[in-house]
N, C-alpha and C positions, 0 to 999 in steps of 0.2 A: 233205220226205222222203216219197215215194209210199210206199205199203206199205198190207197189207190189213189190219192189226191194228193199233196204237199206242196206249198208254195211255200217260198222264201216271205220270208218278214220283207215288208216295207213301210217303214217310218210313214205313219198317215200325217198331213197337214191340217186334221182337226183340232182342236185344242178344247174342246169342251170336254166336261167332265163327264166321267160315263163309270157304269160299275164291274165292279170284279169279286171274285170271291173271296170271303174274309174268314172260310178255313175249309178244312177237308171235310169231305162227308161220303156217308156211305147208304145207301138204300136199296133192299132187295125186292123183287116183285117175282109172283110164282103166276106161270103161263100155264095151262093144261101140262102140270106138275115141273115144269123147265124153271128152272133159276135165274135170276137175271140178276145179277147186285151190278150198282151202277155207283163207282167211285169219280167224284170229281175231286178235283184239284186245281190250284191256282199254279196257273204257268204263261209267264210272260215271252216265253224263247220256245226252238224248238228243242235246245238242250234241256228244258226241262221238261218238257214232253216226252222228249224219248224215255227219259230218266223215272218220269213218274207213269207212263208206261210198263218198263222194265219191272215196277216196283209192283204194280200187280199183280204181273205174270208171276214173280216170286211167291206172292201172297198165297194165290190161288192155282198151284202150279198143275192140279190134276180139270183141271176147267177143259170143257169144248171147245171154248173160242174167249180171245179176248178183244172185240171189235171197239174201235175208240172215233173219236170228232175230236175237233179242238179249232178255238179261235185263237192266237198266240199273240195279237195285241187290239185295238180297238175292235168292239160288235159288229163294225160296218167294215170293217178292212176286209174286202173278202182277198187279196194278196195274203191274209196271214192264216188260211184255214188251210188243215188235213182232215183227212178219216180213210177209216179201214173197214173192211168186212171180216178178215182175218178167218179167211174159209167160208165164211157161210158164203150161202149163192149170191151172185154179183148185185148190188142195189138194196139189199136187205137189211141192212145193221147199218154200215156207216151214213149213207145219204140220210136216213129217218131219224139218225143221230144226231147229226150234222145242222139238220133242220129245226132238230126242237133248240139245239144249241143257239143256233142264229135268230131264233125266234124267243129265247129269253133276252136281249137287248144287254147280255153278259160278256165283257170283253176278256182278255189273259183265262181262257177255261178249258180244262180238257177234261174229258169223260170217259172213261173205260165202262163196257159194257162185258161183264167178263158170266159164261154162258155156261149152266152144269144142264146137259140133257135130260130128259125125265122121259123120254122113252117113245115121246107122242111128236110126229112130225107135225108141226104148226100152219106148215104151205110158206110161199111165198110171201103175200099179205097176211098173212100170221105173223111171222117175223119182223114185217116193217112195221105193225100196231105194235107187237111187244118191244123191240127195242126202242122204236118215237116214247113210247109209255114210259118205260123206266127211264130213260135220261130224264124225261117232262117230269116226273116226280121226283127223282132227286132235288132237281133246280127248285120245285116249289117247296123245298126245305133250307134251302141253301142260304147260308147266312152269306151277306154280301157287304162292301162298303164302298164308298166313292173314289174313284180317282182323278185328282183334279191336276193337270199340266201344269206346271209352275216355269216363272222367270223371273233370276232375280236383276235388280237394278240399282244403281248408283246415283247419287248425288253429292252435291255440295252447294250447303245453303250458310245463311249467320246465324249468330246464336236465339236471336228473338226469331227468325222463321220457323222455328224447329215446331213449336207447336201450332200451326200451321200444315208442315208436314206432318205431324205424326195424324191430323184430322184426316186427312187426305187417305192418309196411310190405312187408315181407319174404314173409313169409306168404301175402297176398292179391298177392302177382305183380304188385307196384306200383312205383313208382318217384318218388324228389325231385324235384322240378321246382326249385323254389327255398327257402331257408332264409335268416330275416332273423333273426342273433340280436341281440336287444335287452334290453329288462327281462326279457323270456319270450322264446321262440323260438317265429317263426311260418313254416311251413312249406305247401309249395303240393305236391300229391302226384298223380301219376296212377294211375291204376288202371283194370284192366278191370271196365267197369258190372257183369258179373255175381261181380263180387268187394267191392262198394262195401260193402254190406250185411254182410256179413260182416268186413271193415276196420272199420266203426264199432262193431260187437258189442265184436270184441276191444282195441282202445282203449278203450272203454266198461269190459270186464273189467279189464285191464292196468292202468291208473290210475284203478282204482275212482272211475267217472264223474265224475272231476274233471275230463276234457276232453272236449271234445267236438267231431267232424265236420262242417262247414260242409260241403253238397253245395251248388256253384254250377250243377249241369245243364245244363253246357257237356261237350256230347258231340264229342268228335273220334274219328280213328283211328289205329290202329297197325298198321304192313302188316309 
């Protein structure tokens, strides 16, 4: 994947929930008669960036340029950004892409800025208002949803605590994964990480620390 920026993913230790895009979209804008359609896509890696790159080039295969940005996991990770110019003059397409990217607060996003000439050189600042423009108007179309870090956790409690636990459970915006009743009932629970903490306090409270929280620190997600 050419491009003048690329850094490797790296796993941010944020945990708060932040958004992502909740489907494909497409949006064209005409500059003094130039074409700009501005494809986003949800991509959490850069193999899917590449991938969904490649996929426009196909789309639009007699295009001038196909200049892209992309954040590949959280908004703020700047470790997980690229962008390209993809010919145009160097600072003109991916940086003004890049920016309106980082400035929708959209994490897992990439943006193909894919470019049909209309005959009229635009200049240098030509070029950085129309590509910043049509990325910024895609994204103010762009359907989005949340993403919230998840961890799940273990216990084992008696049979009268269980409603107890599930208030608890209740409370911190969690949910059963599974429940094995036996001698005791042991039970596998999700939750959002920035609720984990808070889940153990009040079990802790709740059944005056006669149970207690297994955290396994197996993070997944919830979209």
């Amino acid at each position: 994947m050419a491009n003048n920026k690329v850094n490797s993913k790296k796993v941010s230790t944020n945990v708060t929930p932040y958004l992502i895009p909740a489907s494909s979209i497409e949006v064209e804008t005409v500059v003094n008669r130039s074409r700009f359609i501005c494809a986003i896509e949800h991509c959490d890696n850069n193999a899917a960036v590449k991938s969904f790159i490649e996929k426009i080039r196909l789309q639009y295969p007699d295009a001038s340029h196909h200049c892209y940005a992309f954040i590949s996991d959280r908004p703020e990770n700047s470790q997980a950004y690229g962008f390209s110019d993809d010919g145009e003059p160097s600072g003109t397409a991916g940086k003004p892409m890049l920016a309106a990217v980082q400035g929708s607060n959209i994490g897992e996003i990439c943006a193909v800025v894919t470019r049909y000439f209309g005959g009229t050189k635009l200049g240098t600042g030509g070029l950085q208002r129309a590509y910043g423009l049509s990325v910024r108007e895609a994204i103010d179309l762009l359907p989005t949803t949340l993403k919230t870090p998840i961890e799940q956790v273990s216990l084992h409690c008696d049979y009268q605590q269980v409603k107890d636990i599930e208030h608890a459970i209740k409370l911190s915006n969690g949910e059963v994964v599974s429940q094995d009743y036996g001698i005791d009932v042991v039970m596998v629970i999700s939750l959002p990480i920035v609720d984990v903490d808070s889940f153990c306090d009040r079990v802790t409270k709740l059944t005056a620390a006669r149970v207690s929280v297994k955290r396994d620190n197996t993070n997944t997600i919830k979209e």
